[in-house]
N, C-alpha and C positions, 0 to 999 in steps of 0.2 A: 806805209811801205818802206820807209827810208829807215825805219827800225830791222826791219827783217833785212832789208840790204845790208846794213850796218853787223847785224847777228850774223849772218852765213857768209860776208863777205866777196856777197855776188853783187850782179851789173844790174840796176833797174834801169829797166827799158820802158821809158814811158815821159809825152811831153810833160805830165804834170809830175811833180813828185809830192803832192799832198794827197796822195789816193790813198784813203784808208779801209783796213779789213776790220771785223768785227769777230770774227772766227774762221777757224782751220780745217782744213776739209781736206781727207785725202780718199776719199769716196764719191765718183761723179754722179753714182745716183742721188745720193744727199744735197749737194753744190750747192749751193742758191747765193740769193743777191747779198752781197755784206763781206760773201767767204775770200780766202785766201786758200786755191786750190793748190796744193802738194801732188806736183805727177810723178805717181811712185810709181818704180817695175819690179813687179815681182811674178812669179813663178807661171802665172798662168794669163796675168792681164798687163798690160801697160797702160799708167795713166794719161800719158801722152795722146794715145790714139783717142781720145774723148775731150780733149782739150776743145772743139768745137761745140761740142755739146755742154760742159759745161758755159761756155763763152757766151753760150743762147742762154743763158739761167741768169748771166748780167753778176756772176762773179767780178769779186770787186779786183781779185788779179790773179795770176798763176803762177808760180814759182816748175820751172823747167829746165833739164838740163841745155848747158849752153848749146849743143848742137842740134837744140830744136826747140830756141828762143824764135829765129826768122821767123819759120809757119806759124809761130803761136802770137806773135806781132801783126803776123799779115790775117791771122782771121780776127783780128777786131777785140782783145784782149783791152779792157780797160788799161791793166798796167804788166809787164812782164819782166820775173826775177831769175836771174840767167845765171844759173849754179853748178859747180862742176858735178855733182851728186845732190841730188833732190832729198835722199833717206838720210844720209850724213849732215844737209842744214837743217832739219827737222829736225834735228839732235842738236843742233848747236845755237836751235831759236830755242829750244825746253831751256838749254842751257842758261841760258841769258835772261829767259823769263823771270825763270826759278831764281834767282838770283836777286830778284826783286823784292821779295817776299821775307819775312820772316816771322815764322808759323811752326810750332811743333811738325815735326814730319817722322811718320813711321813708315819705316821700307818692312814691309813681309816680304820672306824668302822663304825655301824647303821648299822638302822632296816631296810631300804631299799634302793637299790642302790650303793649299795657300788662295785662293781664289773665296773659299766659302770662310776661313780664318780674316781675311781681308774683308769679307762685306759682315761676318760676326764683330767685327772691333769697329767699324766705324758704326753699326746699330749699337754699341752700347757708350760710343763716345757721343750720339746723335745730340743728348742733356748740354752739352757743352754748346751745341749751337753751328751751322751750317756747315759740314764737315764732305770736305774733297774724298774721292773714294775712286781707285781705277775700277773702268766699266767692264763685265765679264772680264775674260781674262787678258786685261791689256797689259802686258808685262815684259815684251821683247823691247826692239831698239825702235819702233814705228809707237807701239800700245804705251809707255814710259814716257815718250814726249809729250803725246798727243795728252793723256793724263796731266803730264806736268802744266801744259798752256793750257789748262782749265783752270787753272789757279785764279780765285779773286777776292779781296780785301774781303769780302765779305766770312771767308773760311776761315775756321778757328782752329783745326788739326786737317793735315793731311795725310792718306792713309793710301802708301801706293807701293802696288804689288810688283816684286822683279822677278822672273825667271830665267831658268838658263838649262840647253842641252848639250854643248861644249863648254870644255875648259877654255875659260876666259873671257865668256860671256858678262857674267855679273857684275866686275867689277866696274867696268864703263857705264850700266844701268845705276849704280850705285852712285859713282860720282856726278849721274844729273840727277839724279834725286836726294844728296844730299841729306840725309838722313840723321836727324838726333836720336829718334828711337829704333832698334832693329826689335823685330818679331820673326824669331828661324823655330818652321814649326817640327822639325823634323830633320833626320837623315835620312832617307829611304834608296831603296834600288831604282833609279832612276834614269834613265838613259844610260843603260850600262856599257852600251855598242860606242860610245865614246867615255866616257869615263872609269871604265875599264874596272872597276869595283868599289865597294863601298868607302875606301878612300878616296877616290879620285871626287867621290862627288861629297865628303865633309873638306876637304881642301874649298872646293869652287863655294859650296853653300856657306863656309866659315868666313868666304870672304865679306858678309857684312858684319864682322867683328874686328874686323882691320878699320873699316871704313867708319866706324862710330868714334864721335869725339868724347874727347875725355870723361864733359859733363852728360854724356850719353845715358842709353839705358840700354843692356841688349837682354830681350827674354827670348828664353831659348825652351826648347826641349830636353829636359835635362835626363830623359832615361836612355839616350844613344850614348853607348861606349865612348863616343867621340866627343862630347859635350865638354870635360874637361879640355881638351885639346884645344877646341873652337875656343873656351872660353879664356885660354892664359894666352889670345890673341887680341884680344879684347881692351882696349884703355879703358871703358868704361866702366859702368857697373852692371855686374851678370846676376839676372834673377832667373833660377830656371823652377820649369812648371813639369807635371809627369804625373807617375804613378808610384815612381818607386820615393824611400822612405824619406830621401837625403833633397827632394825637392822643393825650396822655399813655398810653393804651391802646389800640396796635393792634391791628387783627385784621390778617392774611392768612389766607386761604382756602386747605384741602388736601385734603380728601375728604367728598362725600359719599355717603352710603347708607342702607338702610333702617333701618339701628340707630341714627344720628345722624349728629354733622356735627364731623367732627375742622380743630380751626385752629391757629395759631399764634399767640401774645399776646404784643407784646413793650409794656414796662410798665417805671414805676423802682424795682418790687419786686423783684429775683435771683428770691425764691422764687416769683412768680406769674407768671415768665416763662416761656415756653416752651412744650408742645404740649397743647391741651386738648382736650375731647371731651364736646362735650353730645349728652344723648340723644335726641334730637327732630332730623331733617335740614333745612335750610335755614340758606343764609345769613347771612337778619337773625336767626334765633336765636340763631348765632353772635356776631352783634354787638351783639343783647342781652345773651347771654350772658355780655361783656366788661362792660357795664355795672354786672348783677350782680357780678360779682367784684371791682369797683372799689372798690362799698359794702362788701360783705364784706370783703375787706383793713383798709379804716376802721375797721372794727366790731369787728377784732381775730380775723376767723374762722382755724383752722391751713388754711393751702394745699392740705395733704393730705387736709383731709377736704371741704373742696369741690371739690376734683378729683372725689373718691369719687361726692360727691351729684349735679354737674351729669354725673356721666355716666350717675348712674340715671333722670335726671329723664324723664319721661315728661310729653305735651302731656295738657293735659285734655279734655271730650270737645268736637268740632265745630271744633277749633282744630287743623289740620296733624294730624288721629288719623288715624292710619294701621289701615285694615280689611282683612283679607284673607279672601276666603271666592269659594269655587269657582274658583281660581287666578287670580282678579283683585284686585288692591293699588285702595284706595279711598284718596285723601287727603281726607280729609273735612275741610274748612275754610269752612262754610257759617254759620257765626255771626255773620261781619258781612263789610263788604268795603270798600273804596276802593280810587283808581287805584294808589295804591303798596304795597298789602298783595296786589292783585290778579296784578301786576306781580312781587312777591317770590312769591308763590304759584308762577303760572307759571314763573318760574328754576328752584324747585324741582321740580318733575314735569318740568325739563329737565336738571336734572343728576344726577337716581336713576339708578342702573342699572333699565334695561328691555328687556325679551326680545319682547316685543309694542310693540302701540304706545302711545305716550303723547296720551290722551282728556283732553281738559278741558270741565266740564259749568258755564259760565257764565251766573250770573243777570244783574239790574238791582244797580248800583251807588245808593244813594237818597241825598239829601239835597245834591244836588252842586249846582243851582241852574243856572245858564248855561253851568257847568262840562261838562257831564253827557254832553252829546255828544260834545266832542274829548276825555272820558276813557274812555267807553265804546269807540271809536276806536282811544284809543291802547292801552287792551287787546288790542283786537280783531286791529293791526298787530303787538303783542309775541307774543300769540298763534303766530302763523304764523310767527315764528322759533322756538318752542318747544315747541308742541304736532305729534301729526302729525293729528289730528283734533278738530272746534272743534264744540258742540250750543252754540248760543247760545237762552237762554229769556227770557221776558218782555217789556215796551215797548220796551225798548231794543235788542232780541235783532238786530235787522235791522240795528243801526251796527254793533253787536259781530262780526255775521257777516260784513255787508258788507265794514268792514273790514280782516279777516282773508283773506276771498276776494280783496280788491283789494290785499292783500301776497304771495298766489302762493299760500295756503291752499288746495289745490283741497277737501279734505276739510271744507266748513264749511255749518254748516245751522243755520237760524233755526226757532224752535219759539214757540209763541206764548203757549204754556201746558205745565205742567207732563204736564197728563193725554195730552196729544200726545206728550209726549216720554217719559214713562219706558217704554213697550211697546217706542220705537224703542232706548233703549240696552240692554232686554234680551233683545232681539233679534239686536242687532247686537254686543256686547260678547264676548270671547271670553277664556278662560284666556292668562295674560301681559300683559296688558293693562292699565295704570295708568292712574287715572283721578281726577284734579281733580275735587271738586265746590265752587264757592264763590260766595257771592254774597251783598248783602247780608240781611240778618235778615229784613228784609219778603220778601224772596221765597219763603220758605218751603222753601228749597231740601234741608234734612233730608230732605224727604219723599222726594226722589230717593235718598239713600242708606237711608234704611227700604226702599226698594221694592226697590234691587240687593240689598241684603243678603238678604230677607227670598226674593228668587228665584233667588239664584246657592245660598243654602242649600239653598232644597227641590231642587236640582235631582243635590247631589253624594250618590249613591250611600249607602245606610247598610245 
């Protein structure tokens, strides 16, 4: 505990001061004996009000703000760390950790992908030997730290993901991760309701090309307009991945299916040249995919055993997972959305093989600002070259339908809510039949795939 006093520069309260933690815990359901609970407040909980209930789990101490160190003293707190801000020394103990350490460390950023780009790069650095990896999408100022104090001797690269929805986010996520490799998979339309257009967000996303040191490496997305921009920011050295001709790593595209997405990579390595095969189908997977493999060459991974890994790799859940149950294929990509993940989405439920028709169940895209209608729009117009049936749901549901109907869509219909629509898609839904569900996080749109799932089950025979 005299370490973490010493890191955040608060008051330990406690007769002993050799009380030691074992781990970090900023979730009272988790607690238990060993931890050092974090009372964080945020939007809907306060960790403070369960500081008793952790206290019964015989956590080893709690770091609390100072104006509610006394109660957490007087309920029987083994040891109590008294901090002007609870969220801000959890930033400043990563700090300090990290700093311990010295370990290749790859920061992933971008507009899209970074989550499934992040757990693809540490499955094909896995050869290298026990490799740190932020959990789902741990990537703000709470997910970043908690990541970083995972850190231990035993981890051979670090592989930690940062994001950002305002200007001037990233760059403090950047500075306690500390990063020798950067991975930017993209520029996309991304929180446009503050970052105001596709500048505002390659300024924030470029800033881990400021932040890499000299002897650096940054792999970028090199087919955004902006790519050069991002990269004469850059001290290091820029290897960018894509599609188009001018990219140190190219992709061309050769087959997809439900097993994955087989490409072609040609690269200035012989040995990492030639036909690859990730297991996850789409695309931008694919030119993720290339990314990953850029670092890993770097990083000194053998070719043959990340061949091996990216073809086992598997999406994790809500991200392009593939469900099947009562002869209908679910792509479940409902974790988040914008116009160019929305966009890659649909390509993909256009180039699977399908025996029925290809269904796409579209939510509200959020955070888009004036943006929101011509992207909603231009969904709604990609739609009706790719889908042969469009359930569009929520405020927006009526552009989205609209227009999809007014690109020659006749199969398209606007729903206003969720409880309207799922009776009609399991009504209407038949064995063969693939089906998109995607939209962003606020819309809650899981609940539509819990509810196919949950009645195309009960309904197959046992």
């Amino acid at each position: 505990m005299k370490w973490a006093a010493a890191a955040t520069g608060g008051q330990l309260l406690t007769e002993s001061q050799e009380v030691c933690f074992q781990r970090i815990s900023t979730d009272s359901r988790t607690a238990g004996p060993g931890d050092l609970f974090v009372a964080l407040q945020g939007e809907r909980h306060d960790g403070h009000d369960f500081l008793a209930e952790v206290v019964g789990r015989r956590v080893a101490g709690v770091m609390v703000r100072r104006d509610r160190a006394g109660a957490a003293f007087g309920i029987g707190a083994a040891a109590v760390l008294a901090v002007d801000d609870p969220r801000e020394s959890l930033g400043r103990m990563a700090r300090v950790f990290r700093g311990e350490f010295d370990l290749p460390v790859v920061g992933v950023v971008g507009s899209n992908g970074k989550t499934t780009t992040k757990d693809l790069l540490a499955a094909v650095l896995a050869s290298l030997g026990p490799i740190l990896r932020s959990e789902a999408s741990f990537n703000n100022d709470i997910g970043v730290p908690m990541t970083l104090l995972g850190l231990d001797r035993e981890h051979r690269v670090a592989v930690v993901e940062a994001g950002t929805n305002h200007p001037g986010e990233l760059a403090p996520l950047l500075d306690l991760i500390r990063p020798g490799f950067g991975l930017l998979t993209g520029i996309g339309r991304e929180h446009l309701e503050h970052f105001v257009d596709l500048e505002g967000v390659a300024r924030e996303e470029g800033v881990i090309a400021d932040k890499l040191p000299a002897e650096g490496l940054l792999v970028m997305n090199g087919d955004t307009p902006y790519s050069g921009g991002i990269a004469s920011r850059s001290r290091a050295a820029v290897v960018r991945f894509g599609l188009a001709a001018g990219n140190e790593w190219q992709v061309t595209f050769r087959q997809s299916d439900w097993s994955g997405e087989e490409f072609e990579l040609a690269c200035p390595h012989p040995s990492w040249t030639g036909r690859w095969r990730v297991g996850v189908p789409g695309r931008h997977m694919a030119v993720n995919a290339a990314g990953a493999l850029a670092v890993a060459c770097r990083l000194g991974v053998d070719p043959g055993a990340a061949r091996v890994a990216l073809a086992a790799f598997r999406a994790s859940r809500q991200r392009l997972e593939t469900i099947e149950v009562g002869g209908i294929r679910i792509l479940n990509d409902c974790y988040n959305a914008n116009a160019d993940s929305m966009l890659a989405a649909l390509q993909t439920i256009h180039d699977l093989p399908c025996a029925g028709r290809r269904v796409a169940v579209l939510g509200d895209m959020a955070e888009l600002g004036p943006a929101s209608e011509p992207a909603h729009g231009e969904v709604g117009r990609f739609a009706a070259a790719t889908v042969d049936r469009l359930y569009a749901v929520g405020h927006r549901a009526g552009i989205t339908a609209g227009a999809a109907a007014g690109a020659g869509l006749r199969q398209s219909f606007r729903h206003g809510s969720l409880e309207g629509l799922i009776p009609v898609l399991t009504e209407e839904l038949r064995p063969e039949d693939v089906v998109l569900i995607k939209a962003s996080r606020s819309s809650r749109l899981e609940r539509v795939t819990t509810a196919l799932v949950q009645h195309f089950a009960a309904a197959i025979p046992h």
